[in-house]
N, C-alpha and C positions, 0 to 999 in steps of 0.2 A: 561484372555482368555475367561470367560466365556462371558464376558460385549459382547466381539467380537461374541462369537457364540450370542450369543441375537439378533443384530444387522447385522449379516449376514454376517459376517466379513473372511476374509480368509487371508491366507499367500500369499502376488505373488509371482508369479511362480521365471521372468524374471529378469534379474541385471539389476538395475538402472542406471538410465544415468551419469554418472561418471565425463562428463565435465560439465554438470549442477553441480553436488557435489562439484566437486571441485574449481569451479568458486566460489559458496555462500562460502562455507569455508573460502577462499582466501580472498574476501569483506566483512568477519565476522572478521577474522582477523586483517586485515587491519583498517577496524572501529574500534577497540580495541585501535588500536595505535593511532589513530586520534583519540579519545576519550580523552586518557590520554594526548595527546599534548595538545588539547586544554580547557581542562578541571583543570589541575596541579594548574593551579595559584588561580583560582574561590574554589579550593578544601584545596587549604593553608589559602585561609582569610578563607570563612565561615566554614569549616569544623575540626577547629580546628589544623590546621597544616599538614592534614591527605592530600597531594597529588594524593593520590590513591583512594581518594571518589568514585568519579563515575568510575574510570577506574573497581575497585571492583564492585560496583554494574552490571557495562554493564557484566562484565564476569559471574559471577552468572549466570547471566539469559541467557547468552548465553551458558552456559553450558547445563542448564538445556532446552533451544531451540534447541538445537542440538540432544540431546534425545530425546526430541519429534519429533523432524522432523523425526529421523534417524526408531524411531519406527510408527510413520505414514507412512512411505515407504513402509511397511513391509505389509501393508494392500491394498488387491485386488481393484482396484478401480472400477472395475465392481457392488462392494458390498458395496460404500460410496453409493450409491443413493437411498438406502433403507430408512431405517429411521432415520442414521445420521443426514441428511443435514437440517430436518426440525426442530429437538433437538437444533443443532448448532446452526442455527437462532435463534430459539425460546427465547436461553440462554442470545442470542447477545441483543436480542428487551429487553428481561428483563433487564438485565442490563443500557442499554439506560433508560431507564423509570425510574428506580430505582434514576439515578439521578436530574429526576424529583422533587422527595420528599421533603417538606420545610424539615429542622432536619433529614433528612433521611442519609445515608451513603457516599451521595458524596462529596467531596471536592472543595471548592473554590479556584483558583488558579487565582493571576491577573482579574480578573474578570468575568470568567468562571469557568463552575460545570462542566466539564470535568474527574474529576476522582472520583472511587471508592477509601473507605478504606477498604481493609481486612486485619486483622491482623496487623497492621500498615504498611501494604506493597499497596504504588497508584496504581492503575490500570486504564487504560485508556480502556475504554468497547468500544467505536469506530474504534480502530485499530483491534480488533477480528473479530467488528459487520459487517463489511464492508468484511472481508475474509468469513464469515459465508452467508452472500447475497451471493457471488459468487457461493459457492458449495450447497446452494438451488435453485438458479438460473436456474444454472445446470439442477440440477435434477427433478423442474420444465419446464424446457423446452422439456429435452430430452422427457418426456413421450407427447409431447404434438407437433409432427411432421407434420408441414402442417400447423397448426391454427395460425401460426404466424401473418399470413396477414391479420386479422381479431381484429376488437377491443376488442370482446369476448377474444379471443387466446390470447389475448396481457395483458389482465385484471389482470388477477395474476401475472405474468413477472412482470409487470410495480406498481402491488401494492408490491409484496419484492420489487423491488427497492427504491421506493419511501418513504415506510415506513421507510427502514431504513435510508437514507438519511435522509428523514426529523426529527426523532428522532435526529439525531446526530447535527443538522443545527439548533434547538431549545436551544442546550450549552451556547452560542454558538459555532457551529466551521463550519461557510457557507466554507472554500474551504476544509476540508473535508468531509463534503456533498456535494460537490459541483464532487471533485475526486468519490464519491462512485455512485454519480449516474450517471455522463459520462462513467465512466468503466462498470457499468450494462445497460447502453443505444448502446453502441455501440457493447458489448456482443450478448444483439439482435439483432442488424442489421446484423450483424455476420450469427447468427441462423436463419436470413431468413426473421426478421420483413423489414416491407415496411420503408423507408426511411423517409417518409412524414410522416406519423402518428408516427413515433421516433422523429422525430423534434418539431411534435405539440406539443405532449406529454412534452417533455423535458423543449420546451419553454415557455408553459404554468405553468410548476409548478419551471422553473427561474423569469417568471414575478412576480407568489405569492411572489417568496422568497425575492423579491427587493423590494416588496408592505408593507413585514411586516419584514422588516430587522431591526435588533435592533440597536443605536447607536455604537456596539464594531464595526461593519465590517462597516456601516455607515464610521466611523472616520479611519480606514485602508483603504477604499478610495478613500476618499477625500485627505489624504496623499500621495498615490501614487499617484491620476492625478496632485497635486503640485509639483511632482517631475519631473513626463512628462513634465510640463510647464519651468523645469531647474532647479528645487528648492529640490535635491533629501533629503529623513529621512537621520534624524543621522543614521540609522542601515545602509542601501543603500548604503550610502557615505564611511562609515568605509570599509562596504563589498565589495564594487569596490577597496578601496583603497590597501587595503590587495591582491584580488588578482592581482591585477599593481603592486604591487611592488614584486609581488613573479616573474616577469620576466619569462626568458624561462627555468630555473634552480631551480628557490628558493630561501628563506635566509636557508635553512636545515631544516632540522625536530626538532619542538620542539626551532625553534630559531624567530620564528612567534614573531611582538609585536600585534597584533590586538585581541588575547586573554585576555591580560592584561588589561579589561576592557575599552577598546575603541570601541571592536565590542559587542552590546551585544545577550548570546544566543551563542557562538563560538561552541560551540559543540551541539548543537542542532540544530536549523532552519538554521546556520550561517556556518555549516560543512564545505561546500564545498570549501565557501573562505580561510578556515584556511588551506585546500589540494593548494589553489593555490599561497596562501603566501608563504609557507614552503615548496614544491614541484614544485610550477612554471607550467608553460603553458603542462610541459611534464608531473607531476605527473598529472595534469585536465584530459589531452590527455588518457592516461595510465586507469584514474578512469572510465570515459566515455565508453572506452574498454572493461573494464570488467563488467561493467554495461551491455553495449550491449549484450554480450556473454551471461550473465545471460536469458535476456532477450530472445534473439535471441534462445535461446536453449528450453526456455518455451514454444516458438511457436512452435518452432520443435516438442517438444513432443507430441503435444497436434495433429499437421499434419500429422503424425503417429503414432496417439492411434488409436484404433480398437473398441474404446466404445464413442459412440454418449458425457455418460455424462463426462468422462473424458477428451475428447477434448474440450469441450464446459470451464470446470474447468481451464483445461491449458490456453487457450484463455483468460479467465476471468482474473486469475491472472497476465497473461503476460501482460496485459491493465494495469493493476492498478500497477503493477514495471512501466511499462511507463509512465502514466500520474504524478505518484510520482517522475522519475526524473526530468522530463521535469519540472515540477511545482517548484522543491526544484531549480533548476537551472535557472529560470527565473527568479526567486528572490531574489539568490543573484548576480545577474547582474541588478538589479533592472529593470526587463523584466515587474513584479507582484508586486502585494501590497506584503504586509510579511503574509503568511499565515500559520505557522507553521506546515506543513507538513515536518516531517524527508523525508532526506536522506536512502533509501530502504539498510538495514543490515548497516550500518554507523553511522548516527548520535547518538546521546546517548540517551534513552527510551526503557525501558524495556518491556514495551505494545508491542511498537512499531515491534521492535525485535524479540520477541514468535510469534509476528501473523506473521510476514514474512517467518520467520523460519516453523512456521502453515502452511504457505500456498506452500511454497518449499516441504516439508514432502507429501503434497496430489498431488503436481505435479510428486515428483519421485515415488511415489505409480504407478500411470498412467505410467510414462516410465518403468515400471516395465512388465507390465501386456503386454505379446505377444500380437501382434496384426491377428496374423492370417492372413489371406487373407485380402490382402489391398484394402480400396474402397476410392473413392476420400473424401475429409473431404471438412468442409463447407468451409472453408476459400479457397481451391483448387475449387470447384464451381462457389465459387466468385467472386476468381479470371480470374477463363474462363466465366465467365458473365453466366455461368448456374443456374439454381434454386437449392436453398438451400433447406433442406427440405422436396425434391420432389417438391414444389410446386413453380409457376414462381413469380417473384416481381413484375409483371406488374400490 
């Protein structure tokens, strides 16, 4: 309590939005079971016989993400945009960097420094760093009404984003720099930046990122345009084939063979196809559904917050659950090269998981917080082609 009075923190008032709860619960859930389906046989060879490897670990931390979510709620969101949001960053950028270091703490994994060790527990500092851009964002914006349309006004906006993108795209891992900085590019156009100088901007630091792209994403695709040409990856091929054969029913849960090492990755970057093997066209249908609602609810809040920086947050978030399923979804229908972006509250990663969970926790804060007397929100301006902001887009 006191960390909270420090930081300006308070109790909200209002009960949370409840179908937002209940939907992530339900997709937290459910990911547990997809976990352990397609995790079982990978956790018998390498883990000594133990079946419940990762089903264990995902639980852990999903326990322990649901507490923090549930206690992030609990906090006024009018009072995140004090000096939380630039703490949070701050911790994210360090982290990012940290695994910069020759012998320094991060971990090599396949041929990327992608994770922290503390405690001998990985941690992945890019699933945080990219939640933490959103709620400075935020709160970079909010105070800064009007200057959007200006390259001054845009300066800081576009250096959080870019910073942290590019920290994370130097791992490598280009499509999650790639997700963090369309989710903070389109966040401002949201908030009223001019459309042109978001496109330059963006497209200017995609041409860097192609100019000095390292051979890992290099060779992911040139793979994937071999596959456009009919020549799909072994992962592609397995993962189309898995969900063809789950038809419009299934083989049943847990009776999947594409686990048993024909698809590799089944419960990570490969989730979705293990839902469409073992669940068929209706469980995909059904997951997409609740996906949606998640989504759908985020925006909602965020269109009936009463604080400039918590609808800007909601917005922020709701972007980045969208471009994460779209992206996990294009790939295994081999839409994408393979870019290892999970499945949002599903796939298995425990980073992955706490920051969702992180970033749900600061969205029910906001459906917390009454809104008082309603005034239209940016995305309602937008939508009637009025100026965001106060100010016009012309």
């Amino acid at each position: 309590m006191g960390l909270f009075r420090w930081a300006g923190m308070g109790a909200a008032a209002g009960p949370m939005d409840r179908w937002l709860l209940a939907a992530v619960l339900l997709l937290a859930l459910w990911g547990l079971l997809m976990v352990y389906s397609s995790s079982s046989a990978m956790g018998i060879v390498s883990h000594g016989g133990n079946d419940l490897f990762y089903l264990e670990n995902q639980l852990a931390k999903g326990i322990l993400g649901v507490a923090l979510m549930l206690g992030l709620s609990r906090i006024d969101a009018q009072h995140y945009a004090r000096r939380v949001p630039w703490i949070f960053w701050g911790l994210g950028l360090a982290a990012l960097l940290l695994l910069l270091i020759p012998q320094g703490p991060g971990v090599e994994v396949r041929g990327t420094r992608r994770w922290l060790s503390i405690g001998g527990v990985l941690v992945q500092p890019a699933e945080f760093a990219r939640v933490a851009m959103i709620v400075c964002l935020a709160a970079a914006v909010a105070t800064r009404r009007g200057e959007l349309r200006t390259w001054r006004g845009l300066a800081l906006p576009l250096g959080i984003v870019f910073a942290t993108a590019g920290l994370i795209a130097v791992q490598p891992h280009l499509s999650m720099a790639a997700l963090t900085a369309l989710s903070g590019l389109l966040l401002l156009f949201l908030a009223g930046g001019r459309p042109w100088k978001l496109g330059l901007a963006g497209g200017g630091a995609a041409l860097l990122a192609f100019l000095v792209k390292r051979g890992y994403q290099g060779t992911r695709i040139d793979i994937f345009l071999e596959g456009l040409r009919g020549d799909p990856t072994y992962q592609v091929h397995q993962s189309i084939l898995g969900i063809g054969s789950g038809g419009l029913t299934g083989m049943g849960l847990g009776r999947g063979m594409q686990k048993h090492f024909f698809l590799p990755d089944p419960h990570t970057d490969f989730i979705l196809s293990i839902v469409g093997e073992e669940l068929g066209l209706l469980g995909l249908l059904l997951l997409s559904s609740l996906t949606a609602l998640i989504i759908l609810r985020i925006f909602v809040i965020g269109r009936r917050s009463g604080v400039v920086f918590g609808e800007l947050v909601a917005y922020g978030v709701g972007l980045q659950f969208l471009l994460a399923f779209l992206l996990h979804t294009a790939v295994c229908v081999g839409w994408a090269p393979t870019t290892g972006v999970p499945y949002p509250l599903m796939s298995f990663g425990g980073s992955a998981l706490l920051a969702s969970l992180t970033a749900i926790g600061i969205v029910l804060a906001v459906s917390r917080r009454s809104p008082g007397v309603r005034r239209p929100s940016y995305m309602g301006r937008l939508l009637m082609d009025e100026p965001t902001l106060g100010r016009s887009r012309s």
